[in-house]
Each structure stands twice: as structure tokens, then as C-alpha cells.
C-alpha positions as CSV (number, residue, x, y, z in Angstrom):
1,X,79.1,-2.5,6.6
2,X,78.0,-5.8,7.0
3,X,76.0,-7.4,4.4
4,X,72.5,-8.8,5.0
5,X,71.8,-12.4,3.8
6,X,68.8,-13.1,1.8
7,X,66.6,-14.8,4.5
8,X,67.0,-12.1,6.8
9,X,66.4,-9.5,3.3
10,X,63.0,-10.9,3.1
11,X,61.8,-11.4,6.8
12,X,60.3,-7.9,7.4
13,X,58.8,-7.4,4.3
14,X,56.9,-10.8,4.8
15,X,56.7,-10.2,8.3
16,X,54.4,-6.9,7.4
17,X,52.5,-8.8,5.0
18,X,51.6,-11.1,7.1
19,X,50.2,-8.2,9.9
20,X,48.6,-6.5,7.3
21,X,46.7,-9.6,6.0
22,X,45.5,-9.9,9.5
23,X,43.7,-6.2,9.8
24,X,42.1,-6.9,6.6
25,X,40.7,-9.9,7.5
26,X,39.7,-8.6,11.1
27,X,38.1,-5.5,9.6
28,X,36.0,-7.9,7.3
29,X,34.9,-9.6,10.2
30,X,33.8,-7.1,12.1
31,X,32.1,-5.5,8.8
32,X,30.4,-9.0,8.3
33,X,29.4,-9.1,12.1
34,X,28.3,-5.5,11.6
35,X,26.0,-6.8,9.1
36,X,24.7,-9.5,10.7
37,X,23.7,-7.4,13.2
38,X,22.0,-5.0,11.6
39,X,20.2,-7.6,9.7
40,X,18.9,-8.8,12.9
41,X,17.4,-5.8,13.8
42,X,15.6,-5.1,11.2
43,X,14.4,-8.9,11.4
44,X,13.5,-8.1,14.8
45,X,12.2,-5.1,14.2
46,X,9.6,-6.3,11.4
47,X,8.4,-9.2,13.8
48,X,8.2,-6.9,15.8
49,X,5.2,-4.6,13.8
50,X,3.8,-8.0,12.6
51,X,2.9,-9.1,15.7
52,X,1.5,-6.1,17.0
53,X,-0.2,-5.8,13.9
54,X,-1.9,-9.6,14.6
55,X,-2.7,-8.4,18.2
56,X,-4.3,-5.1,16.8
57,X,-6.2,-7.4,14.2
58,X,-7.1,-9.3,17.2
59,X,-8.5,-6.8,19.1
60,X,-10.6,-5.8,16.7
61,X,-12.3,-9.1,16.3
62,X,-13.0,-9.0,20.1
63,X,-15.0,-5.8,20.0
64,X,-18.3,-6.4,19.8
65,X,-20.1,-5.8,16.6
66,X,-22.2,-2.2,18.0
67,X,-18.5,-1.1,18.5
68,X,-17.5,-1.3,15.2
69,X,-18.1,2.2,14.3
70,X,-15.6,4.9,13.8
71,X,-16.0,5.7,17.6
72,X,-15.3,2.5,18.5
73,X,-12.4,2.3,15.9
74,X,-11.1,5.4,17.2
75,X,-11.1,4.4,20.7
76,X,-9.2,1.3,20.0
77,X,-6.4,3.3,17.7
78,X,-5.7,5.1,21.1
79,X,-4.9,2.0,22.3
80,X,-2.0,1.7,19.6
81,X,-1.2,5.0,19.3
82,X,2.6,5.4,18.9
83,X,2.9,1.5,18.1
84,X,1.3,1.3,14.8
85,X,0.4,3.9,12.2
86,X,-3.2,3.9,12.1
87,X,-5.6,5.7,10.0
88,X,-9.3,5.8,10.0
89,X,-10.7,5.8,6.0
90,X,-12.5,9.2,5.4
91,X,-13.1,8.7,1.7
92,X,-9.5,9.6,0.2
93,X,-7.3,7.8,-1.7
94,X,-4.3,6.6,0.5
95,X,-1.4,6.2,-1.6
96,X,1.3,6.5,1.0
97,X,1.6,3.0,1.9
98,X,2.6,4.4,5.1
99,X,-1.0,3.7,7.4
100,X,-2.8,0.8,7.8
101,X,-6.3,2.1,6.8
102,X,-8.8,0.9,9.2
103,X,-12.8,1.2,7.5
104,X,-16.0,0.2,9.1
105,X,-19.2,-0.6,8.0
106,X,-22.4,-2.0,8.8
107,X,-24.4,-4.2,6.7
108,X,-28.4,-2.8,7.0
109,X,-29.5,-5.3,4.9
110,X,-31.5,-7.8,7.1
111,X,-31.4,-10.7,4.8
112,X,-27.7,-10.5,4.8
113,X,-25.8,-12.9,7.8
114,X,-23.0,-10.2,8.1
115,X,-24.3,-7.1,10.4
116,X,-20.7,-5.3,10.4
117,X,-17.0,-5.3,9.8
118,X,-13.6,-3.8,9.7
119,X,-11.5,-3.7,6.8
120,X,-7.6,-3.2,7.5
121,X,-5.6,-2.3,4.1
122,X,-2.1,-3.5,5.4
123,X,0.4,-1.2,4.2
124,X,4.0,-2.8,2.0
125,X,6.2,-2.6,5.0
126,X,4.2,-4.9,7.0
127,X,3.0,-6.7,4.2
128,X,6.6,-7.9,3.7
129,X,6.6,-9.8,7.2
130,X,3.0,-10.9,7.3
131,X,2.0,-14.0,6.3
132,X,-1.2,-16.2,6.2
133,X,0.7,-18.3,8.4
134,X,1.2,-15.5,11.2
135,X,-2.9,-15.7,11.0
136,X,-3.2,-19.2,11.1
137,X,-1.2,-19.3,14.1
138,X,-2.4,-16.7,15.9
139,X,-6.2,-17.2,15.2
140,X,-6.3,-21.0,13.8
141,X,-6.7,-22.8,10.5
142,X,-8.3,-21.7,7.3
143,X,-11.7,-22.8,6.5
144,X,-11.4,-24.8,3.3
145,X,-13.3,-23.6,0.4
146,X,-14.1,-24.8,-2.9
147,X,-13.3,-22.5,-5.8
148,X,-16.8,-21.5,-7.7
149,X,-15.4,-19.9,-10.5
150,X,-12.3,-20.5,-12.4
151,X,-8.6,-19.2,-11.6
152,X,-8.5,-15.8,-11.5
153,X,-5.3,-13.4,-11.5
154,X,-6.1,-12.2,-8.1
155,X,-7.0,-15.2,-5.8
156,X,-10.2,-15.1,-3.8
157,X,-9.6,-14.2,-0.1
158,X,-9.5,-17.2,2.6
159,X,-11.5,-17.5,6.0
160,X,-10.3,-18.5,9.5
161,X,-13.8,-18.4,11.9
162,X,-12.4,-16.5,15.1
163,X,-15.4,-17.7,17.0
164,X,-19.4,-18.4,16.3
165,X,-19.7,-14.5,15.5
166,X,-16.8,-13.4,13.6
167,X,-14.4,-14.4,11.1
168,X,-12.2,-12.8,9.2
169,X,-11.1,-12.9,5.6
170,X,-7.4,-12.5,4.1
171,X,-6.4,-11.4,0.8
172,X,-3.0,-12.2,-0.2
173,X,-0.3,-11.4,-3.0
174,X,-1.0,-14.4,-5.8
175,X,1.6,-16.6,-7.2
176,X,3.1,-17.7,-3.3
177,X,2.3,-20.7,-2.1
178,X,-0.6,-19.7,0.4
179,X,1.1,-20.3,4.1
180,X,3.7,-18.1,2.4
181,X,1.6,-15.8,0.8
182,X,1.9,-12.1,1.8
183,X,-1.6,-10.4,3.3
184,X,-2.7,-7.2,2.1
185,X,-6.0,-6.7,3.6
186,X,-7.5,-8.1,6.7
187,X,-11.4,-8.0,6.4
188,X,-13.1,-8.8,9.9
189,X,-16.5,-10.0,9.6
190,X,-19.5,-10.1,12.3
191,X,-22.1,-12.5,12.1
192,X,-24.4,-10.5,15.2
């Protein structure tokens, strides 16, 4: 029997290192790629309800102000029925975080400048990917407003005016800075 020299002892050993080396690192790729993917998605997907979420909002600040009524609240939900998870207030507490809660009123008070309006409680999950920025972009700038009290824990809500009758309000989470800032509720304010 012949004897085997040393270089040739260690070849296939190496040799099956080596091969094995390179399925772990393709496997990590693809589990990294994987990843990215899915991130993506769900990147995607989030955009995704954010904007139909600012194209809801903005629909609501078209309708005009005898509209805004639960019939006319109702009507537009339709509309975005099976897009977005709507649900029209009816006194109960919603602690699901899993509907944007759509209330309207109407101001009776004929001294007041505000005759109606729509408040949208925007549940966590949009929330995450909705920021005053998306607003500003989609509906314009922020009216600047001068603090009349002092700093409070929850800061005061800032105004973009949609148009000559309606503007709308945002509440956001505090301590972001405020083009970051996450909304929470969207009020929509008519002037006629």
C-alpha cells in the first residue's frame, strides 16, 4: 500500500472546508436578502396606509361642511371600505387601537367661527408611519403660532389652513422634533 504524503493527507479535508464555508456564507446571504426583503414590504406596506390615510383625511376636508354628519361620514367610509379600518364614534371607549375613529360635530354656537368638524383618532400602527411632514406635504405648511401659555407635557396641536373654509389641526407625540413628530389625531375644522 502506498503511502500518502502529507500535502495530499490534508487536501480533501481543506478542500471540504472550504465548500462548506461557501454554503454558510450563501445561506447568510440569502437570509440577509430575505430580510431585506421583508423589510421592504412592510416599508411599503406602511406607506402604503399612510398615504391612503392622508388621501382619506383629504377627502374629508373637501366635503362640504352640511356633509359632515354621520351620513355624510358614512357615505364617504364606503368609499374606503376594505382600504382602511374605519369606525364612526358611537360613544364607546375604543381601546383596540385597531380603527381610526372618525367623530363629527357641529358647532351651534353662532358666535363661534367654527360651524363643524371631523375628528380622526389615528390608531398606533399608522401612527408609526405618519408624520407632520406627510401633512405638510400633502396639504402645505403649518401656520406659525405663538405659544400662550407655558410648555406643557403634551404640546398644543399645529394648524395647516387647507383653504379659506377649512383647516385642520394635528396633535402629535411630544419630545420629536415636530417635522418628525408622530400624529395621533387629525381634527378637521370648517369655517362655513
Amino acid at each position: 500500500m502506498k503511502k500518502m504524503s502529507l500535502s495530499s493527507r490534508f487536501k480533501l479535508p481543506v478542500i471540504i472546508c472550504v465548500l462548506i464555508f461557501i454554503c454558510c456564507l450563501s445561506c447568510t446571504e440569502d437570509r440577509t436578502k430575505n430580510k431585506k426583503d421583508n423589510v421592504s414590504i412592510i416599508d411599503k406596506k406602511s406607506a402604503g396606509v399612510s398615504q391612503l390615510f392622508l388621501d382619506y383625511t383629504d377627502s374629508v376636508t373637501k366635503l362640504p361642511s352640511a356633509k359632515l354628519n354621520e351620513a355624510g361620514i358614512t357615505s364617504l367610509n364606503r368609499a374606503f371600505s376594505g382600504k382602511l379600518p374605519l369606525a364612526i364614534y358611537n360613544g364607546k371607549q375604543y381601546n383596540n387601537d385597531k380603527n381610526i375613529v372618525v367623530q363629527s360635530y357641529k358647532n351651534n354656537d353662532t358666535k363661534s367661527i367654527i360651524k363643524s368638524g371631523v375628528i380622526l383618532l389615528v390608531p398606533k400602527f399608522i401612527t408609526d408611519s405618519l408624520r407632520i411632514r406627510d401633512f405638510t406635504r400633502h396639504f402645505g405648511n403649518i401656520k406659525e403660532e405663538k405659544q400662550m401659555i407655558g410648555t406643557t407635557e403634551q404640546p398644543l396641536p399645529v394648524q395647516i389652513n387647507v383653504d379659506a373654509n377649512t383647516a385642520m389641526k394635528l396633535t402629535f407625540n411630544p419630545g420629536e422634533k415636530l417635522e418628525l413628530a408622530h400624529v395621533i389625531m387629525v381634527e378637521v375644522l370648517k369655517y362655513k
